[in-house]
N, C-alpha and C positions, 0 to 999 in steps of 0.2 A: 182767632181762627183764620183759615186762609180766605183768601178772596177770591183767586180763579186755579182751575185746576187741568192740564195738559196729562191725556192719558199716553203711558207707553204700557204696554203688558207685557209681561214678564211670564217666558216660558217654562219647558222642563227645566230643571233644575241639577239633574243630574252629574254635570261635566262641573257647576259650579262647587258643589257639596264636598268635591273631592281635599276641595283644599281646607276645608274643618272634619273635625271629626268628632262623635258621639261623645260625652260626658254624662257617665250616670250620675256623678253627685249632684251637676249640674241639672238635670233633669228633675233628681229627687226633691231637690229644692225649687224647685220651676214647678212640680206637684203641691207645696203647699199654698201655694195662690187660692184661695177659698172664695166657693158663690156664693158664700154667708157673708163673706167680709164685703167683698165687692157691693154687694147688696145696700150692706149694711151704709157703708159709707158712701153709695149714692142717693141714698135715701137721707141720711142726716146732712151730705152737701145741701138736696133740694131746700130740705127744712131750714135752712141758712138763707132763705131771700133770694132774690135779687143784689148782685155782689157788686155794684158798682163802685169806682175805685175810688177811693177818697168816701165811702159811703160806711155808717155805722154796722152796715150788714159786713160789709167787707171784710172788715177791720175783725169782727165775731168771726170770721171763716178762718182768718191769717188764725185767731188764738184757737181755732176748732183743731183747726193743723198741727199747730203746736203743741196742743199736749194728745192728740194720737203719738206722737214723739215721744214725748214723757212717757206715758202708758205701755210704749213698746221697750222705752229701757234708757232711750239715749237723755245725755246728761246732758242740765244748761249750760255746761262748758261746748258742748257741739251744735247749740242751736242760736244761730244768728238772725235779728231782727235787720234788715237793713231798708232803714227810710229813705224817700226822694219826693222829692215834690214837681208837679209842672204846673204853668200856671198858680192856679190858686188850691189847688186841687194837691195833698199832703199823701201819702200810702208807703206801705212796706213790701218787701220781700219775703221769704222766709227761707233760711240758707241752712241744710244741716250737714256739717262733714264729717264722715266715717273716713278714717287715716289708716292708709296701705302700710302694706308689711315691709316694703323693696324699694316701692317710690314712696313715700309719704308728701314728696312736694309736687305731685304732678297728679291732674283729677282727670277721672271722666264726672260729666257735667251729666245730671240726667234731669229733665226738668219740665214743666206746663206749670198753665198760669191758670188762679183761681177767681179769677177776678170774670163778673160776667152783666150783661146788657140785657133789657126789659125782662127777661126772665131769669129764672133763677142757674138756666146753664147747667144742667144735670149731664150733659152731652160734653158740650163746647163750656168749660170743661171740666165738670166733675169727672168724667170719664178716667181723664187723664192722671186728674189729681188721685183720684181711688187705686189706680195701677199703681205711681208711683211709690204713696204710703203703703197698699203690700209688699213693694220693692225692698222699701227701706224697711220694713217689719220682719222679713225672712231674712235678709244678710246682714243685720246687724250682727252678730257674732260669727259670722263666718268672713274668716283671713281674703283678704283681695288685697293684689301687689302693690294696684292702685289706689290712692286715694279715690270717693265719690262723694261727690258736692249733690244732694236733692234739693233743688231749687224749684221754690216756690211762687212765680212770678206773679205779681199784680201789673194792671193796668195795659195789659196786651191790645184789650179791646179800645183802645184811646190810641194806640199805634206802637205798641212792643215801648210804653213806657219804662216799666219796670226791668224788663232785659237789657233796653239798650243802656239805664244807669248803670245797671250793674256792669255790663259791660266795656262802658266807657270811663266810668270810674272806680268801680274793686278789682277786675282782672286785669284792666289797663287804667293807666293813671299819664296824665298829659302823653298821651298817645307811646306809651312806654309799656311794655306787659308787665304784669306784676305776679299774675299767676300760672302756670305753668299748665298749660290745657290739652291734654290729651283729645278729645274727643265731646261734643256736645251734643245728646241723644236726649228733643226735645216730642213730648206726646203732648199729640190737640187732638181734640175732635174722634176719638177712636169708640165713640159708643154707640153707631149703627142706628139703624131705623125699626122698631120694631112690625113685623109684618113680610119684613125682607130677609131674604138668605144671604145671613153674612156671614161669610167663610172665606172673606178673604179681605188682608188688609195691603194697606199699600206702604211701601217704604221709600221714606225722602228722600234722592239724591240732588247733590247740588249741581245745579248746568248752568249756571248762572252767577253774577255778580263776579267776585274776583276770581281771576282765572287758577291763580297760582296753586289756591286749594282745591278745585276740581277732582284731579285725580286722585288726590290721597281722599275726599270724601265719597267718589263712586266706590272707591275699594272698601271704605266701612260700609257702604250703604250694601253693599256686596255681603259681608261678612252678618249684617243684619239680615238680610234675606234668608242666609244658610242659617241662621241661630231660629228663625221663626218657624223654618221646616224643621227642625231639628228637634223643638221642645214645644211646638203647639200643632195643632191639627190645623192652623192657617193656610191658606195658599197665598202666594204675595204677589204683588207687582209694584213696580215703581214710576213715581210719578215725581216731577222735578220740585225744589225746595220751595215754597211758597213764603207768604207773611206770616212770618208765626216766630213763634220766641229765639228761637237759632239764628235769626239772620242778624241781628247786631252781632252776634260772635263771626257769622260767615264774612263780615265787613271786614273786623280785624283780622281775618286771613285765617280762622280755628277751623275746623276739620269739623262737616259736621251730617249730624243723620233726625229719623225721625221715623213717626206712626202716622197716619194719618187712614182715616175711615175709605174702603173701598164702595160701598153703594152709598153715596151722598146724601142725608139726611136734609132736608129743607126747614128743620126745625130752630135748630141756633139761631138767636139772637132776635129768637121771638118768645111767647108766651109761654108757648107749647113746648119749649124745651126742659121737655120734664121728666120723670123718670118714669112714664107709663108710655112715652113714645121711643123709651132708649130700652136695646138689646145686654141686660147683662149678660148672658151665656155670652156673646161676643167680647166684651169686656174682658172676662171673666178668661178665654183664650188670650188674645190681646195681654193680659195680664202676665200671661205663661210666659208668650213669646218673650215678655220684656223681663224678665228675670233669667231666664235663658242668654239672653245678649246682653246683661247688663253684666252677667257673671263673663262671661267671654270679654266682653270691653276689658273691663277691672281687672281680668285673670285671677280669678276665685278660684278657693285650694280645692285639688278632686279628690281630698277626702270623702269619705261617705258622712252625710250629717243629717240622717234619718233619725227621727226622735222617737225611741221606742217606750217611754213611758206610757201610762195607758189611757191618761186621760189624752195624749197626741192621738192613740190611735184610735180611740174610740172618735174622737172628734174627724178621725179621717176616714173612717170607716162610714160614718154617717153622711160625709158627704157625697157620697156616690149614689146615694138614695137617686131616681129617676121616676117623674112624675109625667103622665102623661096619655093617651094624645093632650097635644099642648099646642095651638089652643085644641079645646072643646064646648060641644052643647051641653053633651048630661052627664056623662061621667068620666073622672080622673081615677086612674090605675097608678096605686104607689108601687115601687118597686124598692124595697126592702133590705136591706142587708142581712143576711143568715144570722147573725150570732145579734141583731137586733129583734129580741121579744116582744118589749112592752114599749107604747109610743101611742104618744097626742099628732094628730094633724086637725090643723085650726087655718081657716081661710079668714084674712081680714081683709078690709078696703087698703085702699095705700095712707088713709091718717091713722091704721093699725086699731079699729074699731072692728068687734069681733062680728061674723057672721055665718060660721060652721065651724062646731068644731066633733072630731071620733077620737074615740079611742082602739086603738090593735087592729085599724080597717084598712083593707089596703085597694077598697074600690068605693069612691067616694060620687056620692050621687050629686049635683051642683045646677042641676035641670032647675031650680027653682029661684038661683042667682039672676039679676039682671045681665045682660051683653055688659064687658070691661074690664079691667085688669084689675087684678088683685094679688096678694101676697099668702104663699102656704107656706106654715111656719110649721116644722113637724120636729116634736120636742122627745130624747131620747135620753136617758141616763145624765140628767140635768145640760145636754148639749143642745143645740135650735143649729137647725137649719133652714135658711127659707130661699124659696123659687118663687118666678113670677109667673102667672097665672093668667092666662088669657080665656076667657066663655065668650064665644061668639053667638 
């Protein structure tokens, strides 16, 4: 995660927007970013430990990654393992490339590290890690010009070990490029404080270290800005390139951008970074934006790739369900989908130990819950969806 943070805010937006323009496939696609999955996979990050690098918890997170991989489709021909060691201390990478239609030899890099310190890092950065797996789950079959490398970095929290190997020895080799690098669009820390109104993230520009790439990085960091208005309900500002996985690339001179959290959490890289102090609906935007700009980086075909099967829609129709006031004392109001009839809603603690559950109710009484967060998992024509539940 970074270490200090210089704010600049970032205005209307108007005069900038002109120079992108609207992409409905892009959009359509940037709509299947799901608060079931998000969820889902900050919750089984958590349940993964304490990720310390060189640690057996770690090591179980690199293979949790790996096969969300498998399970979304991609082949062990596209997923690389890549070991380094420092010190005595041994860990992996995890590298998976999806191959452009026009450039095949030239990547945008999109990437956060999963490696994490005395807690388990649900925030800092499961956060990041959950974005980029929906990233790579949605565009796996949709054409980009570009190549795109998801990289999985370990050992950040030790000082961007894992980035700078990779860096200084697979894209460059004795100080020689080896890889052909468009672009490096690295997420940390993008999963907010829960209690806080987060609606707005910030985007990395570099002002710093070598000069030469400066301008060609405010201009992506530019183009990240317009993609985040564009496909999520964020507001953005920007704040300059900090310590985080991009800067071994911004060393060798790569062009590069980033997400990073607007109201600062105090939780990383303590206990408490857990998933009952992190904002999924933030996330879950955050998640938009970066599918939105990851299709713009890559140049993704503006086909339409709306999946009208009916297990898609029904699974997308369900999730517009709205539960709420959120938090509350006594009672939660479902909000419903019309052509959804029949349906369980069930509230658990966050170890998914049950404690309410209805059936076909869409006003749920919860006055007899203790204060604290919980999980409502509301089950529809064999699909679940779940939200995070606050009773104060």
């Amino acid at each position: 995660m970074k270490k200090t943070i210089t704010f600049l805010f970032l205005g209307l937006l108007g005069q900038q927007l002109q120079s992108q323009s609207f992409i409905q496939a892009y959009q359509d696609r940037a709509n299947q970013v799901t608060q079931t999955n998000i969820t889902t996979n900050l919750q089984q990050f958590q349940n993964l430990g304490v990720k310390t690098t060189g640690s057996t918890n770690n090591a179980n997170a690199l293979t949790w990654i790996k096969n969300k991989y498998l399970g979304y489709g991609y082949t062990a021909s596209q997923i690389v393992e890549d070991p380094f060691t420092f010190g005595s201390t041994s860990s992996k990478n995890l590298v998976i490339t999806k191959t452009g239609t026009v450039y095949p030899n030239k990547y945008v890099i999109i990437c956060g590290h999963f490696d994490s310190i005395v807690g388990p890092g649900t925030n800092d950065n499961g956060s990041g890690t959950s974005i980029i797996l929906e990233a790579a789950r949605i565009l796996r079959n949709v054409p980009t010009e570009y190549s795109i490398k998801f990289i999985h970095f370990s050992g950040e929290e030790q000082g961007l070990r894992g980035s700078s190997h990779y860096a200084n020895n697979v894209a460059y080799q004795n100080g020689v490029r080896k890889l052909d690098i468009k672009l490096v669009f690295n997420l940390d820390q993008v999963g907010g404080k829960m209690g806080n109104t987060n609606n707005r993230i910030y985007c990395d520009e570099d002002q710093g270290g070598l000069s030469s790439n400066n301008a060609a990085s405010t201009a992506v960091t530019q183009q990240l800005v317009n993609c985040t208005t564009l496909y999520s309900p964020l507001l953005t500002g920007i704040d300059p390139a900090e310590d985080t996985d991009y800067i071994p690339f911004e060393q060798k001179g790569e062009v590069i951008t980033g997400y990073f959290e607007y109201k600062r959490s105090s939780y990383p890289h303590t206990a408490n970074d857990t998933f009952a102090n992190t904002d999924p609906v933030y996330i879950f935007n955050v998640g938009k934006a970066t599918v939105g700009a990851l299709q713009h980086f890559a140049v993704a075909s503006t086909a339409s790739s709306i999946v009208l099967n009916t297990k898609e829609t029904s699974i997308n129709a369900l999730e517009s369900v709205k539960i709420y006031p959120n938090p509350t004392k006594d009672f939660l109001t479902l909000e419903v989908p019309s052509n959804v009839k029949n349906f369980s809603f069930e509230i658990t603690d966050l170890l998914g130990r049950s404690l309410l559950k209805q059936e076909n109710q869409t006003r749920i009484n919860v006055s007899n819950l203790p204060k604290g967060v919980y999980l409502g998992n509301l089950k529809a024509d064999e699909h679940t969806v779940v939200r995070k539940i606050m009773i104060e």
